[in-house]
Every structure is written in C-alpha cells, then in structure tokens.
C-alpha positions as CSV (number, residue, x, y, z in Angstrom):
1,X,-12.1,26.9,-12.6
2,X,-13.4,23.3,-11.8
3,X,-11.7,20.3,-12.7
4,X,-11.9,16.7,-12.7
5,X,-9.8,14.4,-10.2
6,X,-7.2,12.3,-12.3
7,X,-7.4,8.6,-12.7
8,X,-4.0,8.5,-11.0
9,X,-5.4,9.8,-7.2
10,X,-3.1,11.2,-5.1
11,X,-4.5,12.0,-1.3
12,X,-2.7,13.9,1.0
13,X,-3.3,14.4,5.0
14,X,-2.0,17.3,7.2
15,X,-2.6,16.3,11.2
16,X,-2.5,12.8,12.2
17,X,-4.8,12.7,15.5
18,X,-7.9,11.1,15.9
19,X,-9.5,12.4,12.7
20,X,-6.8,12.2,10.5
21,X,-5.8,8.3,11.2
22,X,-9.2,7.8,10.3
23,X,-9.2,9.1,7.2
24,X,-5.2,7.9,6.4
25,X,-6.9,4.3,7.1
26,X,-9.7,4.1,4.7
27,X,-7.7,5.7,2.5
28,X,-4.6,3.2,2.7
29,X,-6.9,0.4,2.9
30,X,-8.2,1.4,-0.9
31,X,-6.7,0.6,-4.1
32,X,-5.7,3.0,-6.8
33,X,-5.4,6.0,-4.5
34,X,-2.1,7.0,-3.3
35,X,-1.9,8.2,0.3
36,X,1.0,9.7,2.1
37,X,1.3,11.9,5.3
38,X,2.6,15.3,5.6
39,X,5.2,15.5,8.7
40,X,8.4,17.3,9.4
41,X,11.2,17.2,11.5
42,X,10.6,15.2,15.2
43,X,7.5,14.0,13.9
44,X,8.2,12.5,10.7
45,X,11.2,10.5,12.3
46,X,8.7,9.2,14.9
47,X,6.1,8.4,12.7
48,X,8.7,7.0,10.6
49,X,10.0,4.3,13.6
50,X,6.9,3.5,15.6
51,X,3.8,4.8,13.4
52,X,0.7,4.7,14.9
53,X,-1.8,2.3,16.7
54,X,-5.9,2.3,15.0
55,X,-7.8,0.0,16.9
56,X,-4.9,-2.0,18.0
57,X,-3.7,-2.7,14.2
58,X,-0.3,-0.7,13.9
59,X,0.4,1.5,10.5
60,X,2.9,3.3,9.5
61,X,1.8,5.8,7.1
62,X,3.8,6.7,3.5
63,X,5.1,10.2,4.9
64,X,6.2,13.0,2.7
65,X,8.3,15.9,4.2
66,X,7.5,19.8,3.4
67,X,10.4,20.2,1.8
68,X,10.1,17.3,-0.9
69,X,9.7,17.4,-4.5
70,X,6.4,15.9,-5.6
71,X,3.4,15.8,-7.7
72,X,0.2,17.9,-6.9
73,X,-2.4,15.7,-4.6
74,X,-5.7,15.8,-6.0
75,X,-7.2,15.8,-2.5
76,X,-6.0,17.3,0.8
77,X,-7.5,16.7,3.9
78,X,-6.6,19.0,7.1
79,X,-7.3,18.0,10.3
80,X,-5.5,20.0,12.8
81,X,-5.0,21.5,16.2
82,X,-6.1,24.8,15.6
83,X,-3.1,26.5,17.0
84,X,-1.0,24.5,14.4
85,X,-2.2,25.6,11.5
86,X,-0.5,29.2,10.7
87,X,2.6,27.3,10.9
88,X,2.0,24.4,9.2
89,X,-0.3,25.8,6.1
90,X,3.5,26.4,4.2
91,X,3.9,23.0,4.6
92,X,1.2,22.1,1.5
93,X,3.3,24.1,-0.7
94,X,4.3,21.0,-3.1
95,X,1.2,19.0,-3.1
96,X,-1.0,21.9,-3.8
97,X,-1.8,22.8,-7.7
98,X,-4.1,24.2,-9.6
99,X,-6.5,21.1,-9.5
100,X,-6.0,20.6,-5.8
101,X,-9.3,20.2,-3.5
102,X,-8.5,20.9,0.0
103,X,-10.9,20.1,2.9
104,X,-10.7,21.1,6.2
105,X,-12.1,19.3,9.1
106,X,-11.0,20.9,11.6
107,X,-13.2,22.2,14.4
108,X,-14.4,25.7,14.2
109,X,-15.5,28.7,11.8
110,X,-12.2,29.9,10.5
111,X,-9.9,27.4,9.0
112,X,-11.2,27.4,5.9
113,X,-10.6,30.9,5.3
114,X,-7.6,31.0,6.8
115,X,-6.5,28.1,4.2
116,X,-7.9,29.9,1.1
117,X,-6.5,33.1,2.3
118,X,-3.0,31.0,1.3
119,X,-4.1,28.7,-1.6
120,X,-7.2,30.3,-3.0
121,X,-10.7,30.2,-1.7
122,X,-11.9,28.2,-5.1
123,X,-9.8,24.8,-3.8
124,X,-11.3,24.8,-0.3
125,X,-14.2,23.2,0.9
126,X,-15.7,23.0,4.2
127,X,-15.6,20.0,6.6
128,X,-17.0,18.8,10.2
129,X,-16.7,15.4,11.5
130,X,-19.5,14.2,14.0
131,X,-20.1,11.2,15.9
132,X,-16.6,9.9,15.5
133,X,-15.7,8.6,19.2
134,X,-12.0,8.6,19.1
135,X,-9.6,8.2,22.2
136,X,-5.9,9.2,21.7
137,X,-3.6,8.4,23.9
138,X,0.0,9.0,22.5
139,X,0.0,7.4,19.5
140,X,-2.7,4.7,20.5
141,X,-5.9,5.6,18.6
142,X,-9.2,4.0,18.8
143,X,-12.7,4.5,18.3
144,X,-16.0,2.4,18.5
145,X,-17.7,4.8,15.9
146,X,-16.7,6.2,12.7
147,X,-19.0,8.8,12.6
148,X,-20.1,11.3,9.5
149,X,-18.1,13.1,7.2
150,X,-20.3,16.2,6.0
151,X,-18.1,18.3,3.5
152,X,-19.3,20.5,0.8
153,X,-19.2,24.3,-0.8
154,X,-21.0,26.7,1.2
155,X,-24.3,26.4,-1.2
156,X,-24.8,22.7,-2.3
157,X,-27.9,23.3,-3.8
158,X,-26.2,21.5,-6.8
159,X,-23.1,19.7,-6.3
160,X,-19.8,21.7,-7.9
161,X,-17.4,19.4,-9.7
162,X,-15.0,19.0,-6.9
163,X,-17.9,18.4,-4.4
164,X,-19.0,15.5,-6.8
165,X,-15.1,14.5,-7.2
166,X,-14.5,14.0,-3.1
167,X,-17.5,12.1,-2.8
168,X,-16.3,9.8,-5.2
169,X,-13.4,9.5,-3.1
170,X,-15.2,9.1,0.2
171,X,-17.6,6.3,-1.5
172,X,-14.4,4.3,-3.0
173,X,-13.0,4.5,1.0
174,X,-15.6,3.6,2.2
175,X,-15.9,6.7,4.6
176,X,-19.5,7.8,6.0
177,X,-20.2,11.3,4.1
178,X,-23.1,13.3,3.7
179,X,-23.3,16.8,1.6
180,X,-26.1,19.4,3.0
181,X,-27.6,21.7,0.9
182,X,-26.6,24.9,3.7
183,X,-22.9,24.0,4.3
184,X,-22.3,27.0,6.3
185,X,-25.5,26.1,8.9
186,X,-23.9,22.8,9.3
187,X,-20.8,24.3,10.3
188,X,-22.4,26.6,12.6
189,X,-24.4,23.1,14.1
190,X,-20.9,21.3,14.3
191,X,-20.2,24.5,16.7
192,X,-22.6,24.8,18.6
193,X,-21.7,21.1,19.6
194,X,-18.3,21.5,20.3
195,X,-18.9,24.8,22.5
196,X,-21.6,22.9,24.5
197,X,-20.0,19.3,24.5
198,X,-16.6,19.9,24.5
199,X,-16.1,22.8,27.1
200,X,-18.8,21.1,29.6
201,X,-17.1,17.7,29.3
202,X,-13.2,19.2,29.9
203,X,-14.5,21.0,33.4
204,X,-16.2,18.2,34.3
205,X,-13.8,15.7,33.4
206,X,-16.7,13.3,32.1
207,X,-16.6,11.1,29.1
208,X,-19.6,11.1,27.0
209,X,-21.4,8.1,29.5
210,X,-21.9,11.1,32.0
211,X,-23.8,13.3,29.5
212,X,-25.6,9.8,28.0
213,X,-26.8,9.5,31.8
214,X,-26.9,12.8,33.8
215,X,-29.6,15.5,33.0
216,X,-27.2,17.7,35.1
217,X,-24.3,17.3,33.1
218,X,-26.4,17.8,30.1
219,X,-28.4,21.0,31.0
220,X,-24.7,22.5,31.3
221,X,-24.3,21.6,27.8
222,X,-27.3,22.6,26.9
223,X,-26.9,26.1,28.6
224,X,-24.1,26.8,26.6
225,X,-25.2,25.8,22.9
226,X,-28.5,27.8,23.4
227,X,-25.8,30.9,23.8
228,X,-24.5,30.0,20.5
229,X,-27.7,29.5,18.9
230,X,-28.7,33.6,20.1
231,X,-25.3,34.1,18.1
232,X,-26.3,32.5,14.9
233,X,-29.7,34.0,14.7
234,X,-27.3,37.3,15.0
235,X,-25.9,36.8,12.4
236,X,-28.3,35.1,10.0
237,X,-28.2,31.6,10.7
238,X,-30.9,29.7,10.5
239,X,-30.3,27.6,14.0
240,X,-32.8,26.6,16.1
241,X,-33.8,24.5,19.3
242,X,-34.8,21.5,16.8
243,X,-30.5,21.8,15.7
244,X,-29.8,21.1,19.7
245,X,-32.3,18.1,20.0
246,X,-30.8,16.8,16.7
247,X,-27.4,16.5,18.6
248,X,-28.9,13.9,21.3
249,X,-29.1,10.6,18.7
250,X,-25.3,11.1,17.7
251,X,-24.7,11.8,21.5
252,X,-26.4,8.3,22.5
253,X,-24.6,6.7,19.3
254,X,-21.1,7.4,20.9
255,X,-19.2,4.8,23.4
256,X,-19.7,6.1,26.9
257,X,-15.9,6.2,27.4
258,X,-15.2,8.2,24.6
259,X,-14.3,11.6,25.8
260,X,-14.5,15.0,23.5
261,X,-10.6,16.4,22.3
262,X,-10.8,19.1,24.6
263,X,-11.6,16.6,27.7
264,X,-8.6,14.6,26.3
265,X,-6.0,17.8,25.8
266,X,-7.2,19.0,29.7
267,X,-5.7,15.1,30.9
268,X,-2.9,15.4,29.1
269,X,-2.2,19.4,30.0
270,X,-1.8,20.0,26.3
271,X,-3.4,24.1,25.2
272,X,-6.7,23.4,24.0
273,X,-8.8,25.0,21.3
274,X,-11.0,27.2,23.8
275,X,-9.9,29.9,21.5
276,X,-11.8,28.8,18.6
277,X,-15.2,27.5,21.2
278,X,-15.7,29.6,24.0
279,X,-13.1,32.6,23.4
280,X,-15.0,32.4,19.8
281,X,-18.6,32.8,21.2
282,X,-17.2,35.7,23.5
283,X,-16.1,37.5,20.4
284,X,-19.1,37.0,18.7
285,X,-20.8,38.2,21.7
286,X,-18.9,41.7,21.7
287,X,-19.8,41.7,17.6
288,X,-23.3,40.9,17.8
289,X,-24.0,42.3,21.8
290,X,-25.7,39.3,22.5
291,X,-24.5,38.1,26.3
292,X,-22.7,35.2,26.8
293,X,-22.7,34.7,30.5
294,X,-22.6,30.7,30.7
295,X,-20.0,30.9,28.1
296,X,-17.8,33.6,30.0
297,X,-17.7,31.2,32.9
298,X,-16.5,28.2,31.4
299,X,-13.7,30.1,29.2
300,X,-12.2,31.3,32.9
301,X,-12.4,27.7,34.5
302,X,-10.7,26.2,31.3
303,X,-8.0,28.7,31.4
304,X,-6.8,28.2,35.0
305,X,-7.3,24.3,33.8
306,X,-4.5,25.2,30.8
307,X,-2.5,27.5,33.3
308,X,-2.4,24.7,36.2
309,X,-1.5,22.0,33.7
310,X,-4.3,19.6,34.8
C-alpha cells in the first residue's frame, strides 16, 4: 500500500563512503528533514570523534546505533560495499515501518532484492549514481562533480506515490535526480559502466584522465561493456551501442583525477566488488551461454590484485 511521506521527515543513511556523505550533506544542509547515520560498534565511535571531511568542510553526522529505540524514517538510503550488506541489512530493523521507502544505490543488479527479500519488495526502490567523481581517502572525501541521482520503481511510466514522495525530497536537498521511464534498463546501463570503467581503470591503475585521453585505455573499456551489452540482449534488455556512446559525456564531465571505487579499493588493498561486475557477467555468461572472454581475463588479474594486496 502507498503512502504519503510525513511532514515531520525523518532520513536515514546506511554506508558513509563517497556516495553516502553526499547524500548525508544535502540532506543535513536542509531544513525540516531529520538526518542521522546508521553505525555500530568501531565505527560509530569513530565517526562519533573525528567525523568526516566533504570537500575540506568537516561533519560529523547525527549517528543512530542498530540497537536504538526510534521512530520509523520515512526515507532510507543504502549505499554500501556490496560485501557488507548481508550483515548490515538487520541493522534497519528500528527505522524501518510500514511507510518506509528504501533506496538502494549501490552498484549492481541485486541489492534491491536482496533488501526486499528482508523488508518487503513494495518499500524498495531502485538506485544508481553516475557522474559523481568522488576520491576517498580515509575519511577525506571530495569530489568536483555531484553527478545524477536516477531512482525509481522498475516501470515509471507513471510515477507511484513514493517515487513522487523521494523526489520531493531530492528537490528540497537540492540533489541532481532524474526518474526514467525503464528503471530496470537504467540499472542494467549503470552496469555495464561499472564492468567496463571500473575493472579497466583498477588493472590499469588510471584515474578517469587516462580514459578522457587514451583511445587505448578506452577500447579496453569498451571491450568489456560490449560483453555486457550481448548479456542484456539475453535476457531482454533493450541495450544497445547508442547506451555505450551515451557513457562518454558523463566520462568527459568527470575530474581527470578522479578514479572509479574499484581503482581506489585496489590502492588501498581493500576486497573489491568484482563479484557483483566481472564475477557477475561470468555468471550471466554460464546462464545465458553468451562468452565472456575479455571479461574472464580481467576477473583473474583483479583477483591476484586482491590476493597480493596491491
């Protein structure tokens, strides 16, 4: 059943990186809507004595444990690691209700299914972030570009109450949003992007500069988003060549020492989501037997990357 956001707002955020300051930012900086971060243990004490840096400014962010007694949020907002998320999904318990939205923008084709499987598919809506050119390095973030915020229901032919009810929200934070009618083809776009961008950027250690510069560096990209795009034909997806030249502007729009998360979890020898990007578009391969060569060989440098601790 749909309902309508309370006057009171309430906004929660679950994942503090690059994303997530982002949107605990806009939404701080905006009256009327109350904004705290979920954090536990380690991290909540941290966040609690040194927050964050955005762009220089510090903040430290109204943080809510798991375990806390509290009111329902009308809005959560997810932006995860996704490795982190089977253990930190309990950790919503208290701020979801029944008139709860959640969004997930977190990079690839499961979370949000994986979140409704645990609070109902009704309350979640899906997410991507693009053009957002965000450097993290401990708990320094910045960025030069915001980027878009495209969220929606899978069909968005017309706009469902909550969809309406978020964008409300994004307008009043002044966050960058967009709502396509196909929300699942946008998520499949987002994808392809991240395979192609991300994996090509972490083995070559290049910050998006190299790609804005080097056809070389590019046609490896390239290579490996025309693997996903075979996939989503597969399986229904109306993605085409015109979705890969439609990447370029937002790739020219980014700083050119911005680097992808992948690129900066390979410098930090942190686990990176290759699971969800490459070892993804392998499975889909074996599902679909459509071959993923280019892939196949990027998934094994990026695991002896992870294994060495580059």
């Amino acid at each position: 059943m749909e309902t309508q956001i309370s006057k009171s707002q309430k906004v929660a955020i679950l994942g503090l990186g690059a994303v997530g300051a982002f949107f605990a930012e806009r939404f701080l900086a905006t009256d009327h809507i109350e904004t705290c971060v979920v954090a536990d243990d380690e991290r909540y004490e941290r966040l609690k004595r040194v927050g964050i840096l955005i762009n220089g400014r510090p903040l430290i962010p109204p943080l809510i444990r798991p375990d806390e007694k509290t009111s329902p949020a009308d809005l959560v907002i997810v932006t995860l690691k996704h490795q982190h998320l089977d253990a930190a999904l309990p950790d919503l318990r208290n701020l979801v209700g029944e008139e709860t939205t959640i969004v997930s923008f977190m990079n690839g084709l499961d979370s949000e299914a994986m979140i409704g499987e645990v609070y109902g598919a009704e309350k979640v809506l899906y997410g991507i972030s693009v053009g957002i050119d965000s450097v993290r390095e401990n708990n320094d973030i910045r960025f030069c570009n915001p980027g878009r915020h495209i969220f929606g229901a899978a069909d968005n032919s017309q706009h469902s109450k909550r969809v309406t009810q978020v964008a409300e929200l994004f307008t009043r934070a002044e966050i960058p949003h967009e709502i396509p009618t196909d929300m699942i083809r946008t998520l499949w776009w987002k994808f392809m992007i991240n395979v192609g961008m991300n994996q090509a950027s972490a083995v070559m250690r290049a910050p998006y500069g190299v790609f804005q510069t080097f056809i070389e560096a590019q046609e490896l990209m390239k290579a490996l988003m025309l693997e996903v795009i075979t996939l989503a034909q597969a399986a229904g997806i109306d993605l085409s060549l015109k979705d890969l030249d439609n990447w370029y502007p937002v790739l020219h729009s980014l700083s050119p020492d911005g680097k992808t998360s992948m690129l900066q979890d390979v410098e930090a020898g942190r686990k990176t989501e290759l699971d969800i990007f490459g070892g993804k578009v392998l499975e889909l391969g074996k599902t679909y037997k459509v071959a993923t060569p280019i892939n196949w060989t990027i998934v094994q440098l990026i695991k002896v990357l992870e294994q060495s601790g580059a």
